[in-house]
GUSEFI-633060 format. One record per residue: residue number from 1; residue in three letters; x, y, z of N, C-alpha, C, CB in turn. Coordinates in nm, 2 decimals, padded with zeros to 4 digits, always signed. Glycine has a CB too. Layout:
N
NUM  ALA  X  Y  Z  X  Y  Z  X  Y  Z  X  Y  Z
...
This chain:
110
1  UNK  -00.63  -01.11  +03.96  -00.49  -01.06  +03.94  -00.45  -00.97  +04.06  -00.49  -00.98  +03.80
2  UNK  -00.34  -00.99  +04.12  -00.31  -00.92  +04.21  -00.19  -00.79  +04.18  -00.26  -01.03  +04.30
3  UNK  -00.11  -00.80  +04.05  -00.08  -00.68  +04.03  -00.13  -00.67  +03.90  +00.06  -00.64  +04.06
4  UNK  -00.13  -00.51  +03.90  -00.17  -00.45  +03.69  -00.09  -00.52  +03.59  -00.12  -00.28  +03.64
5  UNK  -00.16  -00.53  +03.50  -00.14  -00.62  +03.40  -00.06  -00.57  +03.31  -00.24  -00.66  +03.34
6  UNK  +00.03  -00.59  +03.21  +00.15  -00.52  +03.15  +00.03  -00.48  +03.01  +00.32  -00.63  +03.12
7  UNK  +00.07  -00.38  +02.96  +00.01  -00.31  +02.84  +00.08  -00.35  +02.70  +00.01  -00.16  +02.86
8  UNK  +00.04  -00.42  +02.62  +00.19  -00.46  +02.50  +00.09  -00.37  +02.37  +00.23  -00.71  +02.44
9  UNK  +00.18  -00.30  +02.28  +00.12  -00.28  +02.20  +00.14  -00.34  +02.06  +00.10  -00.18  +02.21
10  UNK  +00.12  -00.41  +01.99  +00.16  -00.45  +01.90  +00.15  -00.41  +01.78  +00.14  -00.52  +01.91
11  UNK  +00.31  -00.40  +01.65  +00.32  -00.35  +01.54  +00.35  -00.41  +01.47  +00.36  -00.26  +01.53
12  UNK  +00.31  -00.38  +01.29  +00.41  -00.42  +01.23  +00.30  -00.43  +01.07  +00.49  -00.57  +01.30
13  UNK  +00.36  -00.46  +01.03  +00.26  -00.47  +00.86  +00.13  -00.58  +00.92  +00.39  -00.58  +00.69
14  UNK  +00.01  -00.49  +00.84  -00.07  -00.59  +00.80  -00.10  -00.71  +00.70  -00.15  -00.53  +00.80
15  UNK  +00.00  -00.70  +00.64  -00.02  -00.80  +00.49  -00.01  -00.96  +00.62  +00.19  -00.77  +00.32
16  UNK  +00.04  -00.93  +00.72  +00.08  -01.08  +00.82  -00.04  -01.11  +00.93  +00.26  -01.06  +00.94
17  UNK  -00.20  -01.09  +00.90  -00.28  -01.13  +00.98  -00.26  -01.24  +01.08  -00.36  -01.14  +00.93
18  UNK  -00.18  -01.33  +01.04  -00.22  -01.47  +01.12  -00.10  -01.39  +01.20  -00.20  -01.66  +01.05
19  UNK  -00.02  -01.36  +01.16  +00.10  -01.30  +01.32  +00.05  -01.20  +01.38  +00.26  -01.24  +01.31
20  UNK  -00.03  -01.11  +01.37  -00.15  -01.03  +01.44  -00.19  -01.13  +01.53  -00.27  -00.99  +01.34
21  UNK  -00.32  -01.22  +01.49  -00.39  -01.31  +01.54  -00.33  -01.40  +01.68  -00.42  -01.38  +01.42
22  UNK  -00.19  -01.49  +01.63  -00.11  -01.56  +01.73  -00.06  -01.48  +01.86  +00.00  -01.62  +01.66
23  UNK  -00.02  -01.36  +01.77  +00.05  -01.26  +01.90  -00.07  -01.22  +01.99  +00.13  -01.11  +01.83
24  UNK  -00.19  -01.17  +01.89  -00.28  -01.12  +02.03  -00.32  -01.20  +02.09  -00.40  -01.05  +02.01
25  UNK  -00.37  -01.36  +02.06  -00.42  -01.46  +02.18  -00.28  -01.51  +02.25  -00.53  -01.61  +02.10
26  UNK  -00.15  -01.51  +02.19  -00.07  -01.53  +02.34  -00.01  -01.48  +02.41  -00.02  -01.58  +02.36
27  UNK  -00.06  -01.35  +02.38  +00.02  -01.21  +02.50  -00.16  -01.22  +02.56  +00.10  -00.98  +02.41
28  UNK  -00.26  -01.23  +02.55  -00.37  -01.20  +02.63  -00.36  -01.34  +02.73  -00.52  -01.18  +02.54
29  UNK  -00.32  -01.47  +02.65  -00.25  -01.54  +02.75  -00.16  -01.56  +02.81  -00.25  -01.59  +02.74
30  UNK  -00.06  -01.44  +02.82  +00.02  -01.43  +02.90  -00.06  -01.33  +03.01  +00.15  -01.38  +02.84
31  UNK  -00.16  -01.30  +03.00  -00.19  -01.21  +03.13  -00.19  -01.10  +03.08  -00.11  -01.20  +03.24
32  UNK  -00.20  -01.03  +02.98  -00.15  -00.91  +02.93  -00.26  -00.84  +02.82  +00.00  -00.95  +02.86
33  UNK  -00.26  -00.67  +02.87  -00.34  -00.61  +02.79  -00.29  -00.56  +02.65  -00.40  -00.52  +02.86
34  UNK  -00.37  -00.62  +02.55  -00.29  -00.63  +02.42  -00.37  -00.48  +02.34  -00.31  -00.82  +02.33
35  UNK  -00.29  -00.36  +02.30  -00.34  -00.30  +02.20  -00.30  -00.33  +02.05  -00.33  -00.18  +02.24
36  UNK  -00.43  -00.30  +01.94  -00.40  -00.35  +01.82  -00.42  -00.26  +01.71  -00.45  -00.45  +01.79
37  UNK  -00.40  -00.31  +01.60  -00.45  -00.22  +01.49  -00.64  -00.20  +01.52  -00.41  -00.32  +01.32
38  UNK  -00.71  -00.16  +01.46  -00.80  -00.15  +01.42  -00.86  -00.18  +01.32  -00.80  -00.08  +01.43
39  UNK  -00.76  -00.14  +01.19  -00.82  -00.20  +01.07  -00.68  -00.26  +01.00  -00.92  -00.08  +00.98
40  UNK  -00.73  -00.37  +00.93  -00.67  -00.40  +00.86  -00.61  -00.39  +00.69  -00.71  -00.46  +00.88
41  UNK  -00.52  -00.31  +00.65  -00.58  -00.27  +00.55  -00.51  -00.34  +00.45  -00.59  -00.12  +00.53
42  UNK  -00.43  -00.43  +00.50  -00.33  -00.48  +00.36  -00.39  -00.66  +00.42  -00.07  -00.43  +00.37
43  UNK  -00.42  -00.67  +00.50  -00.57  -00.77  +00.50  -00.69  -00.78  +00.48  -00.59  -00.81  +00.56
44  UNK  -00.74  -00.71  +00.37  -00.89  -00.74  +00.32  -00.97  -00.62  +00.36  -00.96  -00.88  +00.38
45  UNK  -00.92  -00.53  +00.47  -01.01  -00.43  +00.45  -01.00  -00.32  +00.38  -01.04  -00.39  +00.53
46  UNK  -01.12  -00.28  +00.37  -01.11  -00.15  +00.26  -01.00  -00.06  +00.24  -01.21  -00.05  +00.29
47  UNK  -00.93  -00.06  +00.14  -00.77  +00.00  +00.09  -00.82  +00.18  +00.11  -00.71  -00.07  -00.14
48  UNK  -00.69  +00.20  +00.21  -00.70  +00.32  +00.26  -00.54  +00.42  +00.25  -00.74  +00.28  +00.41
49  UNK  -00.59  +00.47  +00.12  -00.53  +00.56  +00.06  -00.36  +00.66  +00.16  -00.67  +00.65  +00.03
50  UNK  -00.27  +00.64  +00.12  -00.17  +00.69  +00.20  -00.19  +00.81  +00.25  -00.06  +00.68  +00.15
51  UNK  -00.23  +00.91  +00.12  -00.23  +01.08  +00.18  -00.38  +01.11  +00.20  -00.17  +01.21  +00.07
52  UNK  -00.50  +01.00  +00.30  -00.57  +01.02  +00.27  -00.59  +01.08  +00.45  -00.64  +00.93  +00.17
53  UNK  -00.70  +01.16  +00.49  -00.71  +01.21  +00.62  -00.74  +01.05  +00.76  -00.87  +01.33  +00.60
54  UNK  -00.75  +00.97  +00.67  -00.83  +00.83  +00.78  -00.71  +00.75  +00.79  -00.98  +00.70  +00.71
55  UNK  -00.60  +00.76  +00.66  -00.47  +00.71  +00.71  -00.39  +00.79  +00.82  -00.37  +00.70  +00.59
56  UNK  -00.42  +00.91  +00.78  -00.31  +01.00  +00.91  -00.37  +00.98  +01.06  -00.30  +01.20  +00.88
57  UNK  -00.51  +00.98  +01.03  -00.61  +00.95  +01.20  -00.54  +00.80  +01.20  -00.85  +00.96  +01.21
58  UNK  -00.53  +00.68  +01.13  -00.49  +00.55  +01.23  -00.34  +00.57  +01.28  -00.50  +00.40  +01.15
59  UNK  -00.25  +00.61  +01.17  -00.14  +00.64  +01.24  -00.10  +00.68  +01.31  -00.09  +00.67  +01.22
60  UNK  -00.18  +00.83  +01.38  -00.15  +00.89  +01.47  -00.26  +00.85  +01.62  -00.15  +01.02  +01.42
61  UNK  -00.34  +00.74  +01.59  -00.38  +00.67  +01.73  -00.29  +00.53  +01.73  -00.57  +00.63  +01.73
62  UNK  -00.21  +00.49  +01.61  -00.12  +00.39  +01.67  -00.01  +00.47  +01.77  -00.05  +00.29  +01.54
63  UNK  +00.04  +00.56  +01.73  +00.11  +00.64  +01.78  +00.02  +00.63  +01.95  +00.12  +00.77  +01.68
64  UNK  -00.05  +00.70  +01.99  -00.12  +00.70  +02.13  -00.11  +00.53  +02.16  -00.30  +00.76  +02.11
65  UNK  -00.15  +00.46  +02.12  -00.15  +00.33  +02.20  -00.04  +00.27  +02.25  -00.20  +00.25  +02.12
66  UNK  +00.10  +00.37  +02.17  +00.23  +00.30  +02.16  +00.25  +00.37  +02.33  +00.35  +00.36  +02.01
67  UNK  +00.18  +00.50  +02.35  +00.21  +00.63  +02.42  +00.14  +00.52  +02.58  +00.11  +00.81  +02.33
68  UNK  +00.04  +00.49  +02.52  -00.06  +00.39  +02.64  +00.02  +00.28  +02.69  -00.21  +00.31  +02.57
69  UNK  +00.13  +00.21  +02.66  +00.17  +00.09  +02.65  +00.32  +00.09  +02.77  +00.21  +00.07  +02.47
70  UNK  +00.36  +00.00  +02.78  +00.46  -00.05  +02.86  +00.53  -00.09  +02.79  +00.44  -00.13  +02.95
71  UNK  +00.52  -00.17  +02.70  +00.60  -00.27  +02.56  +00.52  -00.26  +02.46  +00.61  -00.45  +02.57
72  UNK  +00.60  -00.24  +02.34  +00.60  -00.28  +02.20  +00.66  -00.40  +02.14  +00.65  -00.19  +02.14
73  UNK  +00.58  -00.51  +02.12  +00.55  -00.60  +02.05  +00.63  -00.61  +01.90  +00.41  -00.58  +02.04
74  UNK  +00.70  -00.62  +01.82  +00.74  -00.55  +01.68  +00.71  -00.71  +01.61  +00.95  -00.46  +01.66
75  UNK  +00.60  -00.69  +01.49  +00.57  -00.80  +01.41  +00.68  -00.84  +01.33  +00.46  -00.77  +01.33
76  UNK  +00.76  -00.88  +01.33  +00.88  -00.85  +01.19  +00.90  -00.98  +01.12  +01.07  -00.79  +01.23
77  UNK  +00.75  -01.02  +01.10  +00.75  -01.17  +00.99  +00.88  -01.16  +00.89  +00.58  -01.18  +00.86
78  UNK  +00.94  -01.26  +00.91  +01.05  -01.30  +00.78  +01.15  -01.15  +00.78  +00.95  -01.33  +00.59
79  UNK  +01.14  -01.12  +00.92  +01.26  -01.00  +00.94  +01.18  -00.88  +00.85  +01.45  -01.05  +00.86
80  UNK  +01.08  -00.88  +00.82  +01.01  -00.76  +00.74  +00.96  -00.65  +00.82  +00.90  -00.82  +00.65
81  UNK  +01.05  -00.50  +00.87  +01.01  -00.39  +00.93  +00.95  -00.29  +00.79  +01.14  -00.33  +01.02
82  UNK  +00.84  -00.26  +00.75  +00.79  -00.16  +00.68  +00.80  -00.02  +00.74  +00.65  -00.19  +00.65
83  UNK  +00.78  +00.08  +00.66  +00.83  +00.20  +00.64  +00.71  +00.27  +00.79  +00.80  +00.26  +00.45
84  UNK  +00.57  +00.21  +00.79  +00.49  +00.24  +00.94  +00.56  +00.21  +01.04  +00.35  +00.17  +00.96
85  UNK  +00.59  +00.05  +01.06  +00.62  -00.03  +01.13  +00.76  +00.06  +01.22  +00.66  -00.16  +01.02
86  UNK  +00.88  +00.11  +01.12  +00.98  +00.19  +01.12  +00.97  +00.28  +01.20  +01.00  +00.23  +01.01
87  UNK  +00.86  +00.36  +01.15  +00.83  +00.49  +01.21  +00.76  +00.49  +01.41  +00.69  +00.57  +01.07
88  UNK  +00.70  +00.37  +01.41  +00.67  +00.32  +01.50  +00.75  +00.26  +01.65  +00.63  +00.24  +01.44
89  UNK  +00.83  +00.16  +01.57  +00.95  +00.15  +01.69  +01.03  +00.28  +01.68  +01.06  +00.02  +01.67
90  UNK  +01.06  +00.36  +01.59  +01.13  +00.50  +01.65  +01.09  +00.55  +01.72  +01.16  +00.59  +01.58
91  UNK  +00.98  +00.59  +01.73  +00.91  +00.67  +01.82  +00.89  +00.57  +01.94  +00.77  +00.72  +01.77
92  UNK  +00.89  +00.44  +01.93  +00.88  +00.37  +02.08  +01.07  +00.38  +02.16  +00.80  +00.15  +02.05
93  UNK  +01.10  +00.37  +02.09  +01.27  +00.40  +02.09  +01.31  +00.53  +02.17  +01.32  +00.43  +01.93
94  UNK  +01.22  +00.63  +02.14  +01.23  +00.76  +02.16  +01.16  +00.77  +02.30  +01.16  +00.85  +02.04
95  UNK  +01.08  +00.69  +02.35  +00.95  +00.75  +02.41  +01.01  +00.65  +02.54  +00.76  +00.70  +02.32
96  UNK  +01.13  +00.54  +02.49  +01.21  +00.47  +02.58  +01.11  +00.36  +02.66  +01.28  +00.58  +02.68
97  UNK  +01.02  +00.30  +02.53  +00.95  +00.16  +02.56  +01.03  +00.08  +02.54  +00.83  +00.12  +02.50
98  UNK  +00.97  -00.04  +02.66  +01.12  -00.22  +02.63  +00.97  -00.22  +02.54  +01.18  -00.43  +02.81
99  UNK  +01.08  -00.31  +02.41  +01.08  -00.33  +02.30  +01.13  -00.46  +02.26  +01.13  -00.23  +02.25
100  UNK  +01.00  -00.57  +02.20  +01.05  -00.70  +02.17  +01.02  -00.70  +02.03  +01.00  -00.82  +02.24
101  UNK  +01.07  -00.82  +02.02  +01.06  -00.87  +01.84  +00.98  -01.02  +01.81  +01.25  -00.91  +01.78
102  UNK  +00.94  -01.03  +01.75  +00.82  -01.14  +01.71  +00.97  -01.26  +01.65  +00.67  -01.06  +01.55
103  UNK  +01.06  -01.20  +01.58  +01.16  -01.27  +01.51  +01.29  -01.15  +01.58  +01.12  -01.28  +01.29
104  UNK  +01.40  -01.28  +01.58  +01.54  -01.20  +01.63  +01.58  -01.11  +01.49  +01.68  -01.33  +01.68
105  UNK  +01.63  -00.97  +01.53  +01.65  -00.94  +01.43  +01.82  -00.89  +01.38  +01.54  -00.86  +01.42
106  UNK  +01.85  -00.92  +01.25  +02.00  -00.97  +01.19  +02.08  -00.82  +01.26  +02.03  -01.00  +00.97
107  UNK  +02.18  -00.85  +01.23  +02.29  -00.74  +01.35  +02.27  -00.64  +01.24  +02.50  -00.78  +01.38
108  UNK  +02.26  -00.66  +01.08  +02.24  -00.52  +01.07  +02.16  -00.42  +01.11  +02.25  -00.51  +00.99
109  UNK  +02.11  -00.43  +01.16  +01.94  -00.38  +01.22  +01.89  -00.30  +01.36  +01.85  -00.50  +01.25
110  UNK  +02.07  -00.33  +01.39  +02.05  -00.30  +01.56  +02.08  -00.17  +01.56  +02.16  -00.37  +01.69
């Protein structure tokens, strides 16, 4: 590679593993360093309580990775932004990352 590789981080509900999955093998095939969830929790892994101390630690290292990143990625299967997801692109919004969408999303939204 002759220049640095773009950093994407990617969000959005876990209930959509396979759009996890597609997005990370074709942004790593685009050349690109892909950060992700860690755990899955509305895909089969162990259900992780909202007000619990291990939800607020993943949230606030998705938050860092967003901070690590060049682009944000936004999962929005079937136009679906959840209330994390939400809180996520605001802060990438804020933080003034280019910002894509997995699905175009309707004008009310802009």
């Amino acid at each position: 590679m002759e220049k640095k590789p773009i950093i994407v981080c990617l969000c959005g509900s876990t209930r959509f593993p396979d759009a996890w999955k597609k997005a990370h093998r074709e942004e790593s095939l685009a050349g690109k360093i892909v950060l992700s969830v860690g755990v899955m929790i509305h895909a089969g892994d162990s259900p992780i309580r909202e007000d619990c101390p291990e939800k607020r630690l993943l949230d606030e290292l998705h938050l860092r990775k967003i901070d690590l990143a060049d682009e944000v990625l936004i999962l929005n299967v079937n136009g679906y932004i959840g209330e994390s997801t939400q809180r996520e692109l605001t802060y990438a919004l804020v933080e003034k990352k280019k910002i894509r969408f997995l699905e175009s999303i309707k004008e009310e939204r802009k």
